[in-house]
Structure formats: C-alpha cells, structure tokens
py3Dmol code that shows the C-alpha trace and the ligand (Angstrom):
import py3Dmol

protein = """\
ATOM      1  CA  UNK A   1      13.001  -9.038  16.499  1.00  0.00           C
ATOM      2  CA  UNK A   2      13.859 -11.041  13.694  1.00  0.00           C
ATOM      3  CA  UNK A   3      10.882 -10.944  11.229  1.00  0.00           C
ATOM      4  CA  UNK A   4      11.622 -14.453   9.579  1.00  0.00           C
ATOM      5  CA  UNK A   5      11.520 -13.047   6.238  1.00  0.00           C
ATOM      6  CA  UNK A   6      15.359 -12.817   4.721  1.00  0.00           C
ATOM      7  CA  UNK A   7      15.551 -14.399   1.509  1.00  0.00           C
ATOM      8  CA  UNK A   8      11.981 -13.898   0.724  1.00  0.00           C
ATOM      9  CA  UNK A   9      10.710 -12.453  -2.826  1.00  0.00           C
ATOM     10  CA  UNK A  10       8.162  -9.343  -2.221  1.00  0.00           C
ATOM     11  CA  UNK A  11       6.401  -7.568  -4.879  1.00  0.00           C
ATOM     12  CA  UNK A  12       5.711  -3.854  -3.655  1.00  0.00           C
ATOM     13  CA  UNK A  13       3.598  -1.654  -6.109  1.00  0.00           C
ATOM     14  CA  UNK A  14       3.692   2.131  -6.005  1.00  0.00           C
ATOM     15  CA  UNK A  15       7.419   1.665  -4.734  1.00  0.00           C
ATOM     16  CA  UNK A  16       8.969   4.643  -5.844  1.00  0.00           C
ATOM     17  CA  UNK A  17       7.692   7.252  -3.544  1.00  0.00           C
ATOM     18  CA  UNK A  18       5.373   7.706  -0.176  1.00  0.00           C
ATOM     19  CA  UNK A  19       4.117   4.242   1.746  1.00  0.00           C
ATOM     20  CA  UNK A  20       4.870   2.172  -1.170  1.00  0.00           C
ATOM     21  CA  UNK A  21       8.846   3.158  -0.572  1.00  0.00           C
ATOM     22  CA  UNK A  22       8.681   2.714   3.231  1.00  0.00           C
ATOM     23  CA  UNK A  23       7.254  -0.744   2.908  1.00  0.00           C
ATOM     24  CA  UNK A  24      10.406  -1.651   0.185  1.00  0.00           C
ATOM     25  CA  UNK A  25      12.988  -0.041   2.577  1.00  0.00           C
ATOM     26  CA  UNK A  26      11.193  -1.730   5.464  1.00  0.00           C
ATOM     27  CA  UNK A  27      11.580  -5.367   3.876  1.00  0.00           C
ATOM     28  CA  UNK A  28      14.849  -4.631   2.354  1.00  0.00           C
ATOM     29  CA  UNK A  29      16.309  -3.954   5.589  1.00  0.00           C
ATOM     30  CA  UNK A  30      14.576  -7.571   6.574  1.00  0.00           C
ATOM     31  CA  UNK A  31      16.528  -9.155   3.643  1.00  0.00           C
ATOM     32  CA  UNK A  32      13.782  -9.783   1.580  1.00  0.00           C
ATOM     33  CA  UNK A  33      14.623  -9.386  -2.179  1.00  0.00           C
ATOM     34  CA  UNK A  34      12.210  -6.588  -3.365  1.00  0.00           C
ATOM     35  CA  UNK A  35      10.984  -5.561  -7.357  1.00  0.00           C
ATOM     36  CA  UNK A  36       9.428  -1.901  -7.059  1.00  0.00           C
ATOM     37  CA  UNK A  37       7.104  -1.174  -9.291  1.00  0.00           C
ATOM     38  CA  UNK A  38       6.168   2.679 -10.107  1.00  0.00           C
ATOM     39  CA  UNK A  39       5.611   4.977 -13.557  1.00  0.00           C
ATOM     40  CA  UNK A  40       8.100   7.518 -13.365  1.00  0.00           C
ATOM     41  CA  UNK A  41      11.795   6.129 -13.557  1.00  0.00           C
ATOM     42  CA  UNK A  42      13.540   9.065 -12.288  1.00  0.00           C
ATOM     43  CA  UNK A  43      12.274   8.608  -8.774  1.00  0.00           C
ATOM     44  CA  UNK A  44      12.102   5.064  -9.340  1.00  0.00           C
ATOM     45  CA  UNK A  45      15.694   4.773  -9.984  1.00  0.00           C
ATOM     46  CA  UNK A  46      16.353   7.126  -7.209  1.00  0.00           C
ATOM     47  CA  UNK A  47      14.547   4.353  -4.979  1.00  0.00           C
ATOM     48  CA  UNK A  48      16.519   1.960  -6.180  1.00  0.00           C
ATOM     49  CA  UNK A  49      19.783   3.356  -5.615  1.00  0.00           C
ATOM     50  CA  UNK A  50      18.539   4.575  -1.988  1.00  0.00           C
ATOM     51  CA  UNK A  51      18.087   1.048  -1.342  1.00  0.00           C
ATOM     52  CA  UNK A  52      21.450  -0.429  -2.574  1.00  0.00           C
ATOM     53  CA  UNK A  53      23.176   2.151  -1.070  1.00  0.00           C
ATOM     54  CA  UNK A  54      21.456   1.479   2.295  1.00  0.00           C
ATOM     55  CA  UNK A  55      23.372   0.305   4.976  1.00  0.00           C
ATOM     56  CA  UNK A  56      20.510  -1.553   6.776  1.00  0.00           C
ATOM     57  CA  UNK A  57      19.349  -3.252   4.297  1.00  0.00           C
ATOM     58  CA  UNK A  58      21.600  -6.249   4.602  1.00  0.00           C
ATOM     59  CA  UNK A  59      24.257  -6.980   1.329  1.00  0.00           C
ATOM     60  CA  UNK A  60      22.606  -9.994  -1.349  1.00  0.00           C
ATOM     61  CA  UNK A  61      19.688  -8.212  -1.269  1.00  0.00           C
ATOM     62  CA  UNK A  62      18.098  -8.061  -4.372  1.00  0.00           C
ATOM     63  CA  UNK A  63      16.612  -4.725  -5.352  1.00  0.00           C
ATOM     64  CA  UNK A  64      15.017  -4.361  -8.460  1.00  0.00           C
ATOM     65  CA  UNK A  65      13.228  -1.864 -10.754  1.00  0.00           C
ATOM     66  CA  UNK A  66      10.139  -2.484 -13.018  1.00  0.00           C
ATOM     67  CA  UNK A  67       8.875   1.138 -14.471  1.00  0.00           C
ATOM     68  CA  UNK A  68       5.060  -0.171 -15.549  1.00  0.00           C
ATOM     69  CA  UNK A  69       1.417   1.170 -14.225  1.00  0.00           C
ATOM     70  CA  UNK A  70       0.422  -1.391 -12.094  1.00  0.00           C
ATOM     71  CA  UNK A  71      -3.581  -0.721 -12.877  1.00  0.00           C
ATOM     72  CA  UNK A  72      -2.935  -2.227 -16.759  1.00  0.00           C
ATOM     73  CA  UNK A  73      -2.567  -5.479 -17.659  1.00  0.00           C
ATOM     74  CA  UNK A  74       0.342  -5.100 -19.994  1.00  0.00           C
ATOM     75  CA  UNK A  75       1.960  -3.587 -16.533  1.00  0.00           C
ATOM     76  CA  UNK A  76       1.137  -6.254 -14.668  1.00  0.00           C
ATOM     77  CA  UNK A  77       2.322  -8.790 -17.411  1.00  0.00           C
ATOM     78  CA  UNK A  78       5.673  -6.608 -17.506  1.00  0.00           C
ATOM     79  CA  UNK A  79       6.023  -7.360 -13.426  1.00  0.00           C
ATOM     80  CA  UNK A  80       5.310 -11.091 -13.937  1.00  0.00           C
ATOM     81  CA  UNK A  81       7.950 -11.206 -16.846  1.00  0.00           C
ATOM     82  CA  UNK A  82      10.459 -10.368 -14.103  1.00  0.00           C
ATOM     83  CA  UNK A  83       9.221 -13.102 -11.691  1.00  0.00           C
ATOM     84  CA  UNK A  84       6.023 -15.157 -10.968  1.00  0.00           C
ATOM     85  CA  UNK A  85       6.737 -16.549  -7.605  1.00  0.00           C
ATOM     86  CA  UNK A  86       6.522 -13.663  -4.959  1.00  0.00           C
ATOM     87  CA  UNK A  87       5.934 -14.619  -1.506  1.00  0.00           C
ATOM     88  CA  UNK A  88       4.958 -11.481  -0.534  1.00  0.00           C
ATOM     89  CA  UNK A  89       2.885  -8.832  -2.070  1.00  0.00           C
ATOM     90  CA  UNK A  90       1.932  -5.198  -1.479  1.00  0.00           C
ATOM     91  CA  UNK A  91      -0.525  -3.560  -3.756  1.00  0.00           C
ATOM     92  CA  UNK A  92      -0.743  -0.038  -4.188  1.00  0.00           C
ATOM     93  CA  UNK A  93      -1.292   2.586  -6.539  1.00  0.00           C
ATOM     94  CA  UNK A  94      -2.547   6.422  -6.648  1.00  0.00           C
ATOM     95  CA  UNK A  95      -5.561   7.103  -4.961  1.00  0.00           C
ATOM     96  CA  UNK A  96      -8.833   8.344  -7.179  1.00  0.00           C
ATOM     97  CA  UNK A  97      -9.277  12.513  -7.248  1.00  0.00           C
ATOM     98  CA  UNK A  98     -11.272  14.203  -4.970  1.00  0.00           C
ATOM     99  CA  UNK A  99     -14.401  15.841  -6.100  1.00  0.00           C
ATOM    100  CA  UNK A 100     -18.372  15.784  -5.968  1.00  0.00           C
ATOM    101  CA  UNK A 101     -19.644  12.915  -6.957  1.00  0.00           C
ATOM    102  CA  UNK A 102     -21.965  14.484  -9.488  1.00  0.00           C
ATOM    103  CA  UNK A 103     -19.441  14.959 -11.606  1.00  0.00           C
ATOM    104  CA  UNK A 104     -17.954  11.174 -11.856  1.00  0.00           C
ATOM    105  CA  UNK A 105     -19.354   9.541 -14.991  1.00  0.00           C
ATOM    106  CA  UNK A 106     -19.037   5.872 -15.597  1.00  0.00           C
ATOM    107  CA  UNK A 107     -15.465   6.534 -16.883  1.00  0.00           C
ATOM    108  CA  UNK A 108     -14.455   8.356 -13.709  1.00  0.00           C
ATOM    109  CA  UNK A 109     -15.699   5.389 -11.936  1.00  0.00           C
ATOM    110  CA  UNK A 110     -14.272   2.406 -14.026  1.00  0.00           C
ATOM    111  CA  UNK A 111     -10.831   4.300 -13.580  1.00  0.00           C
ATOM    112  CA  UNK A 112     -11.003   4.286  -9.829  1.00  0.00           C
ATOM    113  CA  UNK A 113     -12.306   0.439  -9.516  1.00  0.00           C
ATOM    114  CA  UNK A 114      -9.655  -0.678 -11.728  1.00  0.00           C
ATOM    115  CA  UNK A 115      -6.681   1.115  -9.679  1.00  0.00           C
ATOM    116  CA  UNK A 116      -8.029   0.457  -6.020  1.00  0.00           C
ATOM    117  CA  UNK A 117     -10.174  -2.350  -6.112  1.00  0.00           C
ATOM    118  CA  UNK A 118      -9.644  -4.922  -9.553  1.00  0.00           C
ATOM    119  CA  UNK A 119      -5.783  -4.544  -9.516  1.00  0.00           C
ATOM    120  CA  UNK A 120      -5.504  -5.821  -6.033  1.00  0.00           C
ATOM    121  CA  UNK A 121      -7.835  -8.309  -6.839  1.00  0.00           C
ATOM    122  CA  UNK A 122      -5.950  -9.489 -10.236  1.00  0.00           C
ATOM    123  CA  UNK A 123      -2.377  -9.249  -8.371  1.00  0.00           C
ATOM    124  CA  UNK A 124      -4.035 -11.647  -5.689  1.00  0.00           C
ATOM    125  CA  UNK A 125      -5.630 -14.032  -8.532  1.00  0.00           C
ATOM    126  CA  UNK A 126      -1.806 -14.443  -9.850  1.00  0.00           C
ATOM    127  CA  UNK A 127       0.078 -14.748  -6.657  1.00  0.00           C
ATOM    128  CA  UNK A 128      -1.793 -16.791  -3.959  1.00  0.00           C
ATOM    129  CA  UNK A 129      -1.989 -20.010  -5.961  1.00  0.00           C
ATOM    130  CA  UNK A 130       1.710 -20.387  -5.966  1.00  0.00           C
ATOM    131  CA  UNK A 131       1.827 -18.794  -2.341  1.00  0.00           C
ATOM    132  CA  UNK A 132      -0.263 -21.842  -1.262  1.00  0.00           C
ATOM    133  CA  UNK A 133       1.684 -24.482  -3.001  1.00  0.00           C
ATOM    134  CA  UNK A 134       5.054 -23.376  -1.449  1.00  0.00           C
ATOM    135  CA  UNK A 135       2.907 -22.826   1.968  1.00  0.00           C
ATOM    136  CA  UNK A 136       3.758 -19.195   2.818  1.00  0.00           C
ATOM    137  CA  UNK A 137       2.428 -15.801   1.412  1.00  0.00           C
ATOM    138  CA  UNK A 138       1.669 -12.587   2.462  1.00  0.00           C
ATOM    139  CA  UNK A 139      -0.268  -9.789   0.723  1.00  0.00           C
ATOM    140  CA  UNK A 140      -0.868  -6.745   2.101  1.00  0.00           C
ATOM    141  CA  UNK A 141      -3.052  -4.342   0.516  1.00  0.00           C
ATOM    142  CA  UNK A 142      -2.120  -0.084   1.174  1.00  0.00           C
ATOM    143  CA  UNK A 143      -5.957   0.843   1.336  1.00  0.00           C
ATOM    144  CA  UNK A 144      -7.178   4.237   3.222  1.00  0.00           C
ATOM    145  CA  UNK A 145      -8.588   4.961   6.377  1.00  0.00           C
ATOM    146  CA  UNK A 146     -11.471   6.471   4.590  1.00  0.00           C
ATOM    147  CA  UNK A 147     -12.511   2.615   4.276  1.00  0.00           C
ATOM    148  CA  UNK A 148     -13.649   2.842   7.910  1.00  0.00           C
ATOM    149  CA  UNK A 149     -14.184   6.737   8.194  1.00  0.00           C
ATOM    150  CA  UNK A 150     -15.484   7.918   4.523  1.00  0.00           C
ATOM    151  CA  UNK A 151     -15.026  11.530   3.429  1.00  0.00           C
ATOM    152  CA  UNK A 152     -17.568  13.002   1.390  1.00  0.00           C
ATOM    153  CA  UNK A 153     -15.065  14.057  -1.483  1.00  0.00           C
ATOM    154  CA  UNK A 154     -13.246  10.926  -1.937  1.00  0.00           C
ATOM    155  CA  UNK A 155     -16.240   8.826  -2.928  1.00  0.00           C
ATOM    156  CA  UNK A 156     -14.259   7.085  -6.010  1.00  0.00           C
ATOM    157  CA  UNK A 157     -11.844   6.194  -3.220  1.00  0.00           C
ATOM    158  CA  UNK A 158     -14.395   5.073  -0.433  1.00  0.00           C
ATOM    159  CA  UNK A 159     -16.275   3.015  -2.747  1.00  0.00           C
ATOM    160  CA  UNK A 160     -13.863   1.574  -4.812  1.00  0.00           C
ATOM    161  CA  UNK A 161     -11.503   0.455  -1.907  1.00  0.00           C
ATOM    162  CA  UNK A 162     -15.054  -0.808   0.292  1.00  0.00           C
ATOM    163  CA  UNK A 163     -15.107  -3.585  -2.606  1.00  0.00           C
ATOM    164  CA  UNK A 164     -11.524  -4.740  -2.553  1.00  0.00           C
ATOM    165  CA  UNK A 165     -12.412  -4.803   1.711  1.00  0.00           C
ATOM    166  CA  UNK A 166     -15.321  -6.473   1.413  1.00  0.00           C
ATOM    167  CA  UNK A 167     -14.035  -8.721  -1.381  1.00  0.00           C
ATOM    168  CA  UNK A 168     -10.389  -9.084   0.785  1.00  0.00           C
ATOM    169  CA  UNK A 169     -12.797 -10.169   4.118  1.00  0.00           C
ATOM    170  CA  UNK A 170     -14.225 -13.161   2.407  1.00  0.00           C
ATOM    171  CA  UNK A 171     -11.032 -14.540   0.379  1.00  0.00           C
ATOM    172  CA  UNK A 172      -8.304 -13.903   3.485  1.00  0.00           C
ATOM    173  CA  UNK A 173     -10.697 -16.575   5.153  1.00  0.00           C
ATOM    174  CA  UNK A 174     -11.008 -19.148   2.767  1.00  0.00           C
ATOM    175  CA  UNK A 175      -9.434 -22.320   4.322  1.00  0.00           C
ATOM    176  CA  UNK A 176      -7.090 -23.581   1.548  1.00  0.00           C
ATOM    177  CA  UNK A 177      -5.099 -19.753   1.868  1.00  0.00           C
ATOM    178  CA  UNK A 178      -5.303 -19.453   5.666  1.00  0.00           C
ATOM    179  CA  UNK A 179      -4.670 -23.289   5.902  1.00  0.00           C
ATOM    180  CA  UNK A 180      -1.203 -23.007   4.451  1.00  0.00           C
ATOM    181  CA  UNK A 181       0.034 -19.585   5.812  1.00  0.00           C
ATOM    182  CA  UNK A 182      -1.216 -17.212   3.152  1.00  0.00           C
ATOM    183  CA  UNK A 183      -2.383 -14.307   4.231  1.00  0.00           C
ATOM    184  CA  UNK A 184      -4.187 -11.247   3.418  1.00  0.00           C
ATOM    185  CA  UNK A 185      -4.597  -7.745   4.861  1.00  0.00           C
ATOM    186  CA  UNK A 186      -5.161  -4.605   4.598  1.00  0.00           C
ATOM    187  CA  UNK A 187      -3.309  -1.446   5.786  1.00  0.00           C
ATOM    188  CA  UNK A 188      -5.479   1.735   6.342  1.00  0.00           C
ATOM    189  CA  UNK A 189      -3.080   4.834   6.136  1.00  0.00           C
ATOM    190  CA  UNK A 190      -4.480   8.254   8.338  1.00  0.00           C
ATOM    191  CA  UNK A 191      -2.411  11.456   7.026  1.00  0.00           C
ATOM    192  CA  UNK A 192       1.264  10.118   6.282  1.00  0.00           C
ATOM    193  CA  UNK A 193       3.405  12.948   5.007  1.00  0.00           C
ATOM    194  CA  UNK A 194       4.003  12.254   1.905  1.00  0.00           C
ATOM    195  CA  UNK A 195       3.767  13.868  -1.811  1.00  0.00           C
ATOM    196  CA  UNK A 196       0.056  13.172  -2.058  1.00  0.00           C
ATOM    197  CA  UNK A 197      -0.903  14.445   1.330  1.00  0.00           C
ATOM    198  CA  UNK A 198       1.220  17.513   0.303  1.00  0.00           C
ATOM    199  CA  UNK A 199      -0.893  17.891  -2.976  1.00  0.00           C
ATOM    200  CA  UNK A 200      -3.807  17.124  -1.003  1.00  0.00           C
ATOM    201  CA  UNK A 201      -2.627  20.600   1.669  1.00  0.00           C
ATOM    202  CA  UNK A 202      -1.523  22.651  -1.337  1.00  0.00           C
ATOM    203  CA  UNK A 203      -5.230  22.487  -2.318  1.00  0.00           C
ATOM    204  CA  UNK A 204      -6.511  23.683   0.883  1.00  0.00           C
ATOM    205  CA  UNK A 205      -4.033  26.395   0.972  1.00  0.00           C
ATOM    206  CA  UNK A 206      -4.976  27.986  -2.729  1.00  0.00           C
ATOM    207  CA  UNK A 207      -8.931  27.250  -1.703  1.00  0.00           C
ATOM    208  CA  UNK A 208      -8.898  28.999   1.373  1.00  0.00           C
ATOM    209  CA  UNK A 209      -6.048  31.811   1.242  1.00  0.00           C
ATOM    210  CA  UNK A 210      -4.142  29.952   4.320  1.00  0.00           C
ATOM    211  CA  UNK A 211      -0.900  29.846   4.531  1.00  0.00           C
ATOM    212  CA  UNK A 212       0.451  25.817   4.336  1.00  0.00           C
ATOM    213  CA  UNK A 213       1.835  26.333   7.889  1.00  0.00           C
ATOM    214  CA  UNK A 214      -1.389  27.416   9.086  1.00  0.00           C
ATOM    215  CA  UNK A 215      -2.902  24.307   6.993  1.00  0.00           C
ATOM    216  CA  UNK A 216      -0.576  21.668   8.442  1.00  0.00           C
ATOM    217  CA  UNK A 217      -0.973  22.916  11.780  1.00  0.00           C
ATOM    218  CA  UNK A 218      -5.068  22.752  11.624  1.00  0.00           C
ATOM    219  CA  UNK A 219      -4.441  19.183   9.825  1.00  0.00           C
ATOM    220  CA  UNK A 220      -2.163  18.003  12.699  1.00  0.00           C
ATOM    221  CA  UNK A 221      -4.238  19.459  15.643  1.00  0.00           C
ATOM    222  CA  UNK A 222      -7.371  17.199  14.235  1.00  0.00           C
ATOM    223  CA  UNK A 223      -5.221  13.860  15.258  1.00  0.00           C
ATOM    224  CA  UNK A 224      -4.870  12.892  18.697  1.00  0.00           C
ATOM    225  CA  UNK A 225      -0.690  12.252  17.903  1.00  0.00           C
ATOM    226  CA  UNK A 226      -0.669  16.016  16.852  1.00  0.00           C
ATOM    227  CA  UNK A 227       1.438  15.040  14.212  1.00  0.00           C
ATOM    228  CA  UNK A 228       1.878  13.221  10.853  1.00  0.00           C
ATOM    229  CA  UNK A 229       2.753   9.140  10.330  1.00  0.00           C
ATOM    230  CA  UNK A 230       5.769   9.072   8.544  1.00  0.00           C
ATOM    231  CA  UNK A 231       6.412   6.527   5.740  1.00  0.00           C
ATOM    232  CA  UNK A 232       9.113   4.795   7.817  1.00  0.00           C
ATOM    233  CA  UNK A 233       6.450   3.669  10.518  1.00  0.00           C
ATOM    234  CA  UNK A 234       4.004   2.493   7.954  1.00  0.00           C
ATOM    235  CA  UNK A 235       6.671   0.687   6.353  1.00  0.00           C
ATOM    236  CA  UNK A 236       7.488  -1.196   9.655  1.00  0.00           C
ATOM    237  CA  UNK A 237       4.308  -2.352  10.194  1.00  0.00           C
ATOM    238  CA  UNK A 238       3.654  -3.222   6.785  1.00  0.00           C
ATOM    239  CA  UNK A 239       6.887  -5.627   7.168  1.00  0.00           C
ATOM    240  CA  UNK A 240       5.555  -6.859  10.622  1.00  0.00           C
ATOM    241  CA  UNK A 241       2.244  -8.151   8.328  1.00  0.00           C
ATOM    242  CA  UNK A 242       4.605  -9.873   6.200  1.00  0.00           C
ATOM    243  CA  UNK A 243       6.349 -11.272   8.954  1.00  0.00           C
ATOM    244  CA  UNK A 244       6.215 -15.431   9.990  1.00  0.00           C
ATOM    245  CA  UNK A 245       5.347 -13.678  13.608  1.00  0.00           C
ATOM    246  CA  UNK A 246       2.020 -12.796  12.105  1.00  0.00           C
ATOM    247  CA  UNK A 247       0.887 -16.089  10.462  1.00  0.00           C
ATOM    248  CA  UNK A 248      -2.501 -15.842  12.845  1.00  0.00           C
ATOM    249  CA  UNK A 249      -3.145 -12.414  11.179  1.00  0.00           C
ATOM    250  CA  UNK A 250      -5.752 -12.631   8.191  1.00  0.00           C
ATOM    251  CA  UNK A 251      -8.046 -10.815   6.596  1.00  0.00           C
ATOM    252  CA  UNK A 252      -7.839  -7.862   9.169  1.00  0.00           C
ATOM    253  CA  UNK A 253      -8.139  -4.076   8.553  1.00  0.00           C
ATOM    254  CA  UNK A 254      -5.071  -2.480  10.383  1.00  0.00           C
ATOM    255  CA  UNK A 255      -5.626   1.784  11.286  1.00  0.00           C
ATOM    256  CA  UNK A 256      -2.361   3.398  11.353  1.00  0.00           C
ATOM    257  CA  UNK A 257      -3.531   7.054  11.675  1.00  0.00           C
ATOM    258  CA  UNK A 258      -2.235   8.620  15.357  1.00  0.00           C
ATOM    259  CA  UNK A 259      -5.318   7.377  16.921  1.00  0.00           C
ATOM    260  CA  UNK A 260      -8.069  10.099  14.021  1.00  0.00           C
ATOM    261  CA  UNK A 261     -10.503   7.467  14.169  1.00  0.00           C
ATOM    262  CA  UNK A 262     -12.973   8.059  17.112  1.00  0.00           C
ATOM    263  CA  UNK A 263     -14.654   4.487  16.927  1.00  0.00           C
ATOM    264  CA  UNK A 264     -14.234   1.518  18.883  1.00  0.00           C
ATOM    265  CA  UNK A 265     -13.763  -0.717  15.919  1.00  0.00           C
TER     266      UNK A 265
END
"""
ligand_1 = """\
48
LIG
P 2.544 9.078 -3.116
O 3.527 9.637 -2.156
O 1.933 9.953 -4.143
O 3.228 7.811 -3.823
C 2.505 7.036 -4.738
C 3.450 6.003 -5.361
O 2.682 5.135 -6.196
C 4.502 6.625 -6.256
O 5.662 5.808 -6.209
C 3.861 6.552 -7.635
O 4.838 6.626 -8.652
C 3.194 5.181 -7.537
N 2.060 4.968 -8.430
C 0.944 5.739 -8.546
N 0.127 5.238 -9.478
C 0.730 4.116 -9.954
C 0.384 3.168 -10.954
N -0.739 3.272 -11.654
N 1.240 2.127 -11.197
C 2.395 2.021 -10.499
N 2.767 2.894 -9.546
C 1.955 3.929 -9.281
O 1.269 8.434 -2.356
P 1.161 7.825 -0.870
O 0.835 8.937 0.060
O 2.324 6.945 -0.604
O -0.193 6.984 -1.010
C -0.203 5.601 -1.316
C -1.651 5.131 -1.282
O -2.170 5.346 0.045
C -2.577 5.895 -2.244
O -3.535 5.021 -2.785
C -3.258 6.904 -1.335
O -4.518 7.275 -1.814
C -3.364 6.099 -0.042
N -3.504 6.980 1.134
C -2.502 7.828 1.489
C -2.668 8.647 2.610
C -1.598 9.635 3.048
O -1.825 10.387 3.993
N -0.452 9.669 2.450
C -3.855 8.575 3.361
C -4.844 7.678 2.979
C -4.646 6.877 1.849
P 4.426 7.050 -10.182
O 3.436 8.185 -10.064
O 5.699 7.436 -10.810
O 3.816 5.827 -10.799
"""
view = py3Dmol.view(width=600, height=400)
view.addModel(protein, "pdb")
view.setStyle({"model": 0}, {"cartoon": {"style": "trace"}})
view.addModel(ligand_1, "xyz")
view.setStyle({"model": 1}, {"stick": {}})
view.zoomTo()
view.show()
C-alpha cells in the first residue's frame, strides 16, 4: 500500500533508540523527510547513519539529526530552528520512574507533566496552526498502555499521560483541525522490546533473584501473543496514522500490546 506520504516533513522525538526509531525508519522507508530528535549523539548519529544507509528507505530522503531534550524549551526552540513547517509529528520522550507514590514531591511531579503531558501539548501548540493552513497534518503521540490499564508504580506516568489523553480527546475534535485533515492520536505501546523494557526486566531480575530468562519468559507468558512487539511493528502502524489512508482517524487511542488488555474498550 502506498501510504501517500513521500515528500512529507515529520518531526519524530525520542528518535534515536526504541519506538521513537521504528516510527523514523517506518516513515523514512515511506519517503517522508524525517529530523530525529534525541539527547545522546552517539546513538543518535548511529540512527542517522542506519537510516541513510537503508536500502528501503527510498534515495532524496532527508534524514536529519537534532541532539536537544525535547521536554525544554531551548530544545524545542533548537528543533524549530531546523524547520517550522512539519506535517507530521510524533512526540515522545522517556517515560517517568517507577516508584511509590509517597515518595513523588511536587518536583517529581512537575518533571513527569512536563515530559509526558506539556511537551506534547507545546509541540502541538507550534505545529497544527501551520498543519491547518497547508490542510494536512498528522501528530501522533507515543503514550503507554498504562493510559487504559494503570499500574500502581507508574503513577507519574498514568497521571501525567491521562492529561495529555484527556487534553488530546477534546483538541483532535475541534472542527477547524479535523476540518482540514489534521489529525491527532495517540499510540499506546504494551511491552515492546526495547532498552527501557530491558531496564525495566533488569530490575525484576536483581529484586527477585530470577534469572532474566526466567523474567522474560513470566513477562511474555502474561500476553496473549506470548511474545514481545517489536519496534518495527509499532513503527508501521505509527506510519499507517500518518498516512492520507487514515484522514477519518482522530483523536483515537490505538493498543498495540499482543492483545494484554482484557477490556472491551
Ligand atoms: P527507549 O528505548 O529507552 O528509547 C527512548 C528514546 O527517547 C531514546 O532515543 C532517548 O534518547 C529518547 N529520549 C528520552 N528522553 C528524551 C528527551 N527528554 N528528549 C529527547 N529525546 C529523549 O524507550 P522506548 O521503549 O522506545 O519508549 C518510548 C516511550 O514509550 C517512553 O515514554 C516509554 O515510557 C513508553 N512506553 C514504552 C513501553 C515499552 O514496552 N517499550 C511500554 C509502554 C510505554 P536519549 O536518552 O539519548 O535522549
């Protein structure tokens, strides 16, 4: 299928590693010119040159590197230096740490709500206008399954990402956005093998004496795939969102987790 997309700009925060990458590899190999954003510029350089040495990924495709922290606004000024006028936009950063919830002070809490929930919400603010005025625009926001199914431990992250969905819900569906083929959704990752779900098992394995085998194979046998999503497949769908296929998609929250989540809706 031919997404409809080549030539597009896209904007993909937390880039360099994990879903972030898939998504960028996804809408590379779609022809959409792509600006990763990440911290560390080792592995975001290593991205980069995945990407331009990638075969798929067909040749004028622009790939390039912006090493800034998305959750700051001098970051976010140092992304918009590069280029204002992306037609597509993923957000994404590092999810809050786990913990009980005792021990989050107001710091703790402002940290987490300016990562998961305000920079979404300020990378929106400076996107859809011009999104609307060129009458296409995609942003898809890299939330958490724990949106729908919250885990006791990841409160920062359950609370924080609730407001971007509840704040996402009511601006996907105002009428000037969804009237000129802007959208906005989110994507709710299950376990994706990736570095932070392998930080997240290295935990578990120095907590309870388990071996990481033994860890991963309790982990897998709790999702009805019996396995993990890998970044590729994330990625995909993420590029099917930005896609002119799924214009009559807005304001939805898309479960890619192997079928974890028990519920109906
Ligand atoms: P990952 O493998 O650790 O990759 C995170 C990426 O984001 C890296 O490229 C990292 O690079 C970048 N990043 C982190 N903080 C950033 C910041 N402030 N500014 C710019 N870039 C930043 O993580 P992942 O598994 O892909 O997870 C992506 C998101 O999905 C996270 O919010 C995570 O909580 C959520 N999630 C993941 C899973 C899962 O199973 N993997 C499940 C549910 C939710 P630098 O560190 O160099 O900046």
């Amino acid at each position: 299928m031919d997404l409809g997309i080549a030539g597009r700009w896209a904007l993909v925060c937390g880039a360099s590693k994990g879903l972030g990458f898939g998504c960028a590899q996804a809408l590379a190999r779609e022809g959409v010119h792509v600006v990763l954003v990440a911290r560390g510029v080792p592995a975001l350089q290593q991205a980069v040159d995945t990407l331009k040495a990638d075969a798929a990924v067909p040749k004028g495709t622009q790939v390039v590197q912006v090493a800034a922290d998305i959750t700051t606004a001098e970051g976010r000024a140092a992304v918009f230096a590069v280029r204002k006028d992306f037609d597509i936009v993923v957000t994404n950063a590092g999810g809050p740490p786990p913990g009980d919830f005792r021990d989050w002070d107001r710091d703790a809490w402002i940290k987490a709500v300016d990562a998961n929930m305000l920079t979404p919400i300020e990378l929106i603010k400076a996107t859809v206008d011009g999104m609307v005025a060129r009458g296409f625009g995609r942003i898809v926001n890299i939330t958490s399954s724990a949106v729908k199914a919250p885990i006791d431990i990841l409160g920062l992250s359950n609370g924080a990402r609730s407001g971007l969905t509840g704040f996402v819900a009511g601006v996907a569906r105002n009428r000037k956005l969804a009237g000129a083929d802007v959208t906005i959704n989110n994507l709710l990752p299950g376990a994706f093998d990736t570095d932070r779900l392998r930080g997240t098992m290295e935990g578990a394995v120095k907590k309870t004496g388990q071996t990481m085998e033994a860890v991963r194979a309790a982990r897998m046998a709790s999702i009805p795939a019996h396995r993990f999503g890998t970044p590729e497949e994330f990625g995909a769908t993420c590029a099917f969102l930005c896609s002119r296929h799924a214009s009559y998609i807005t304001g939805q929250n898309v479960l890619i987790d192997g079928g974890a989540y028990p519920g109906t809706h």
